[in-house]
C-alpha positions, 0 to 999 in steps of 0.5 A, spaced: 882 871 736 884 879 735 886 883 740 881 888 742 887 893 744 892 894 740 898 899 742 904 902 739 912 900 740 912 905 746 905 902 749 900 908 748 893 905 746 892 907 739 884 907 736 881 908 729 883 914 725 890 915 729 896 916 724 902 912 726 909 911 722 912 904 720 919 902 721 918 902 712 917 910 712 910 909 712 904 914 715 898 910 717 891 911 718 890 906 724 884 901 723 879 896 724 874 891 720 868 888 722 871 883 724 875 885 729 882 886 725 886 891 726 889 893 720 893 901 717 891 904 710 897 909 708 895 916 708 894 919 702 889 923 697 883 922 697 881 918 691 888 916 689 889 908 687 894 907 694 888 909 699 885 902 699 891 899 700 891 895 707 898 893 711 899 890 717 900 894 724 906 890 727 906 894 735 913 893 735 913 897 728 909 903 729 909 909 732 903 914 735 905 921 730 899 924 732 
């Protein structure tokens, strides 16, 4: 089972499309699939070779940078 709610290390409900920051330097786009997975893309230019890239949100890794 995936989790419905997914939150950053200071409890603040995060949703798709909100920009988060990893404990590895890393500005993410939070998403979700269709099955439910939640999972960030890193926040780059449109078209270049990094954008579909997908990596693990971790709750106790990220921060809310919006």
């Amino acid at each position: 089972m995936y989790k419905t709610i997914i939150h950053d290390k200071q409890g603040i409900t995060l949703h798709p499309g909100d920009k988060v920051h990893n404990r590895f330097g890393y500005d993410l786009i939070v998403c979700i699939n269709a099955d439910g997975q939640w999972y960030g893309k890193l926040v780059c230019e449109p078209g270049d070779s990094c954008e579909n890239i997908p990596y693990a949100l971790y709750e106790d890794d990220i921060i809310l940078i919006d």
